[in-house]
N, C-alpha and C positions, 0 to 999 in steps of 0.2 A: 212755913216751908217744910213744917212736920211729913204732908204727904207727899210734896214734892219730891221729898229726898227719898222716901220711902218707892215711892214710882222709879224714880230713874235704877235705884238699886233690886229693884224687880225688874225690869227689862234688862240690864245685865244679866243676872243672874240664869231668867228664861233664854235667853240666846244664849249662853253658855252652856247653860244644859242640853238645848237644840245640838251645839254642833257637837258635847262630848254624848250622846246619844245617837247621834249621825252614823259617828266616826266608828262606834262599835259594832254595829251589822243592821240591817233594815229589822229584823224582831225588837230592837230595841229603839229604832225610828217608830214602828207602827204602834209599839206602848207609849212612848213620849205623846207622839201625834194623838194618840185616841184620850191620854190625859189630858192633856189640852184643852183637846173638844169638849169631853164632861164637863170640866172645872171650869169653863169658859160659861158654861148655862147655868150655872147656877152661879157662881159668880156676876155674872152682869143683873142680877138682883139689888147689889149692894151699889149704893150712890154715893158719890162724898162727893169733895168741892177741891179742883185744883186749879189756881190762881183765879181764883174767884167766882169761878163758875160750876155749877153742879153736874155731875156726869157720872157715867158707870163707871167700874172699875175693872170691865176685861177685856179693856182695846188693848192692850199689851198682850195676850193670849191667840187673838187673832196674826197679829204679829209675829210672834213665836212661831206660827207654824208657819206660815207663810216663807219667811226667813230659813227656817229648819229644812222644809222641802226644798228651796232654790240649792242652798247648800249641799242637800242630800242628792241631786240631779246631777253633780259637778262629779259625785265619787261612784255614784252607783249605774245612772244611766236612768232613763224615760222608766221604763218598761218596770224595773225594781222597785222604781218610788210609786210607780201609779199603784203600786199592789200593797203597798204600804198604806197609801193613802184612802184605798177602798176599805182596806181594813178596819183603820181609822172611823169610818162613814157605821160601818157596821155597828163596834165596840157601842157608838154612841147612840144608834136607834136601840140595840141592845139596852143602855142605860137607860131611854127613854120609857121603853115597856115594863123593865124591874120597877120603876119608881113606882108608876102607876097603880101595877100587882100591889108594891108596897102599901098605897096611899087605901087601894081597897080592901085590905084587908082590918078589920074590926077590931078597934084596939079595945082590951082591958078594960073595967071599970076603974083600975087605979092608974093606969095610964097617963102618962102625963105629958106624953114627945108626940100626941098624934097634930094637936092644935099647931106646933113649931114643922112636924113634917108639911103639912098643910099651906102655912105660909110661904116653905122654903120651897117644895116639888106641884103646887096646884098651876103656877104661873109656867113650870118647866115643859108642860106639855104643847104649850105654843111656843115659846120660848127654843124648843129642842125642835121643833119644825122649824121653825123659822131659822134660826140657825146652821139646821141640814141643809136644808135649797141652797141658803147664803152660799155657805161653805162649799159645799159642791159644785154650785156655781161660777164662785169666783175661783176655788181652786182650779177649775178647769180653764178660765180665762185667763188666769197666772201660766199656768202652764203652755198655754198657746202662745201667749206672749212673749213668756222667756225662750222660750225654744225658738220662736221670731228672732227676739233679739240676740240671741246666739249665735244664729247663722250669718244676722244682719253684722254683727259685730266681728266675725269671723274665729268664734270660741275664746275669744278676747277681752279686755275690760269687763268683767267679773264684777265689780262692786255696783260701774253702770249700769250694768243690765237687769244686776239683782235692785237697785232703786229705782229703776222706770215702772220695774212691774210690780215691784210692793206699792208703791204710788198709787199708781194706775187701779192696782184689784184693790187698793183700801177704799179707795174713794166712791168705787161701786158696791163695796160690802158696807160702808159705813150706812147709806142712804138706801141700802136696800133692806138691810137688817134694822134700822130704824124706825123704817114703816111696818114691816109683816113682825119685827116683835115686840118694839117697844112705845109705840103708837098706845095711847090709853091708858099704860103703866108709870113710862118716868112723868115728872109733875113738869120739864120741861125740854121737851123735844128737839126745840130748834138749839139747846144748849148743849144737847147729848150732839148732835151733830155737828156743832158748830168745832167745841173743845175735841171732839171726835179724831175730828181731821187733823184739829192743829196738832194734837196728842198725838198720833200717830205717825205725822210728818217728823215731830222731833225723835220719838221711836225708831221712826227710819234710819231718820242722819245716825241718831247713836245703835242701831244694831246693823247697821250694811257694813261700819270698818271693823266690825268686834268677826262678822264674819267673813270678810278677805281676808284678816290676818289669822283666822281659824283655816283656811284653805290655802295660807299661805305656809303656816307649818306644817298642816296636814301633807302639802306634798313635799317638804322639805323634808320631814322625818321621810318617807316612801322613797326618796332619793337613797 
């Protein structure tokens, strides 16, 4: 239960920092959100095993933003977080081309980080595409969606809307970003996907009430 415990206490922890990053101004949404992004690609490098099955370890990051954005739409408006969210897109093609520069540049004879760069940022450059599309992708399907169910809901039931549409875009990012990045890398795919989902589902249930009652004081203290 070592990483079990360890997961659940990182998806708190990530949504918490989502909404108190939210709640401070979109410059410090659009540094959370483009954190995210980075640490999310190189991070899904790392595999471990939770309840028994093998799997990456940044399906909780894709969540994070995801959850962070819905949230961020409730205080700020469409038009604020999309500019947040470009930014976001940026920082992270940004991180993309530094590694690279990094990676070609001629280490030292005594050198000894170039073989560890290599393992960690060689896989990052498909990984950091594959990731972009993803993200872009689905963030823009989240957002059509929520804004859907907004209207559909009549700016009402908040934590529904925010779980139909994390649902809904994980299950198209998990199967999409499975194929364009981790296809030929993890040792088993239909495991990554499988535990993917399930991971995520319960991510869901436990970060959709941590963020209604993050918007439920947020507008209690504005009162």
């Amino acid at each position: 239960m070592h990483n079990e415990m360890i997961f659940i206490a990182q998806t708190v922890l990530i949504v918490l920092a989502g909404i108190f990053f939210a709640s401070k101004s979109t410059g410090w949404l659009t540094g959370w959100l483009a954190t995210l992004s980075v640490i999310m690609n190189v991070f899904v490098l790392k595999q471990i095993v939770l309840c028994g099955l093998e799997v990456t370890s940044a399906d909780v990051y894709m969540i994070g933003i995801l959850s962070c954005l819905n949230f961020s739409r409730e205080l700020y408006g469409q038009n604020k977080v999309n500019e947040a969210m470009i930014g976001s897109w940026i920082i992270t093609i940004a991180f993309l081309l530094l590694t690279q520069l990094h990676l070609a540049l001629v280490p030292s004879p005594n050198d000894t980080t170039q073989n560890h760069f290599i393992a960690l940022f060689s896989p990052t450059l498909r990984l950091t595409l594959a990731s972009l599309i993803t993200v872009i992708f689905v963030q823009i399907v989240d957002l059509k969606l929520f804004s859907y169910l907004k209207n559909l809901f009549q700016d009402k039931a908040f934590g529904t809307r925010s779980a139909i549409s994390l649902i809904s875009s994980q299950v198209l990012d998990t199967l999409l970003f499975s194929f364009l990045g981790l296809y030929g890398i993890v040792s088993n795919l239909f495991h990554v996907i499988l535990f993917s989902l399930i991971t995520k589902a319960c991510v869901i249930a436990l970060s959709v009430p941590i963020v209604v009652l993050g918007k439920h004081f947020r507008k209690r203290n504005a009162v």
